[in-house]
C-alpha positions in Angstrom: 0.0 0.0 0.0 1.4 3.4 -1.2 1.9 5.9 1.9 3.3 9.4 2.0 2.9 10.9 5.5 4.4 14.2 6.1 5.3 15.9 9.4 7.0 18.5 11.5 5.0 21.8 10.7 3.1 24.2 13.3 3.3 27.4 14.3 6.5 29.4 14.2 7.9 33.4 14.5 9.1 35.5 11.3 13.0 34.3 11.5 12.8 31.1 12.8 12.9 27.6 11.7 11.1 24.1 10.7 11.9 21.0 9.2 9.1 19.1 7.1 9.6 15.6 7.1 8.3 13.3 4.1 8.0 9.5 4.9 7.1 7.3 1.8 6.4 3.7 1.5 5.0 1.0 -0.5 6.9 2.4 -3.6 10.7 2.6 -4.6 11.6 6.2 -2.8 15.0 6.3 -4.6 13.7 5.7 -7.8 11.3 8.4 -7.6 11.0 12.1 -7.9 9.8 13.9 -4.7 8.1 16.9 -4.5 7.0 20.1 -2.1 4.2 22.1 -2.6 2.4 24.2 -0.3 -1.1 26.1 -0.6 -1.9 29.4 1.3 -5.9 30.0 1.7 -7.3 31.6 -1.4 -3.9 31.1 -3.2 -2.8 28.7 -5.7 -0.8 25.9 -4.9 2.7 26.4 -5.5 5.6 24.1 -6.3 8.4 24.7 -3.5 11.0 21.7 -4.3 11.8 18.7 -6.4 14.0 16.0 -5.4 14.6 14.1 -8.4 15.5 10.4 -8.6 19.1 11.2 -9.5 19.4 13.1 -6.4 19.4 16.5 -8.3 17.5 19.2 -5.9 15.5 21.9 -7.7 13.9 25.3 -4.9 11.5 27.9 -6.6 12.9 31.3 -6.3 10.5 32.5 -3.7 12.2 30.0 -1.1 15.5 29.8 -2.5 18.8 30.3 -0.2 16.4 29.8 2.8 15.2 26.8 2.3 17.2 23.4 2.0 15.6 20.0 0.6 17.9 16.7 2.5 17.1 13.1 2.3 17.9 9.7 4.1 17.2 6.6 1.9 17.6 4.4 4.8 14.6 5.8 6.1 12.6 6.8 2.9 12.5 9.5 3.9 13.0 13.6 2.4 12.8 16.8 4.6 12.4 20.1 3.7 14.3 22.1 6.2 12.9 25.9 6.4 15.0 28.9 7.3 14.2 32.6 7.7 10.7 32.4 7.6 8.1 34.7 6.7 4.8 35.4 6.9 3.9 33.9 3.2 5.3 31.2 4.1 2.3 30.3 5.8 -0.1 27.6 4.1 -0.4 24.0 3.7 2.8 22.3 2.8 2.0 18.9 0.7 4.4 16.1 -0.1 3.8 14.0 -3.5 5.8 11.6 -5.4 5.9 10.0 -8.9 8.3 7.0 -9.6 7.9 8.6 -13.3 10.7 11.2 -13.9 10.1 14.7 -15.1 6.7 15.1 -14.1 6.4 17.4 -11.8 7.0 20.3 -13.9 9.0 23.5 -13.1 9.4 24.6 -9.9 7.5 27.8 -8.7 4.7 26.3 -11.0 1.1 26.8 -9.7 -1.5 24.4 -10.0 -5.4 25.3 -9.3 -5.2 23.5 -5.9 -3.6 20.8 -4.1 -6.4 19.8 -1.6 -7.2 16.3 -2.0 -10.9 17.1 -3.3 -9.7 20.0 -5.4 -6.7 18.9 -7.4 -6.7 17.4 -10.9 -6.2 14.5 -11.9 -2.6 13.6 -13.5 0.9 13.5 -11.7 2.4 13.5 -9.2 0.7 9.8 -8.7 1.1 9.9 -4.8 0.1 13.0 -2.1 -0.1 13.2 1.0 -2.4 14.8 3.4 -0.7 18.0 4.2 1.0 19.7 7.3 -0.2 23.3 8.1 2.9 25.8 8.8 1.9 29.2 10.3 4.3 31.7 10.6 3.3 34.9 12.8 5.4 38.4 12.3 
């Protein structure tokens, strides 16, 4: 059974720190691309990282030299690790995977919405069910 469970957000100051952890099973982690997105309310849902199969890392330029995408394939596992944060950070962060290459897209793409009910069909085969980061000023 396929399973991507992500953790580690809450609530957190302007400036300071979280680390998103994505835990996948039931598919072959390695071999597959890994990506963020997160969804503020009323906003589109954007795509923060990619963690390709070859172990290439690709961070949209809104989160770029603050945030840091890490993995540990003994655990099947890929964080995001969040620096510096600001308010627009805030929103639902989503984990998704694809064991196809290349389909994720760009990132800093937008798609209409990532919430389970809402998004269309069509890669990334495999979501998760969110974490919520908040980030206060």
């Amino acid at each position: 059974q396929v399973q991507v469970t992500e953790s580690g957000g809450g609530p957190v100051q302007t400036g300071g720190s979280l680390r998103l952890s994505c835990t996948a099973s039931g598919f072959t982690f390695d071999a597959s691309d890994m990506g963020w997105y997160r969804q503020a309310p009323g906003n589109e849902c954007e795509l923060v990282s990619i963690r390709g199969s070859d172990g290439s890392i690709s961070l949209a330029d809104s989160v770029q030299g603050r945030f840091i995408v890490t993995q540990d394939n003994n655990k099947n596992t890929v964080y995001l690790q969040m620096n510096n944060l600001r308010p627009e950070d805030t929103g639902l962060y989503y984990c998704a995977a694809d064991p196809r290459r290349h389909v994720f897209g760009g990132v800093g793409r937008h798609v209409r919405s990532c919430h389970p009910d809402l998004r269309s069909r069509g890669p990334p085969s495999y979501w998760g069910q969110g974490t919520q980061v908040t980030v206060s000023s």
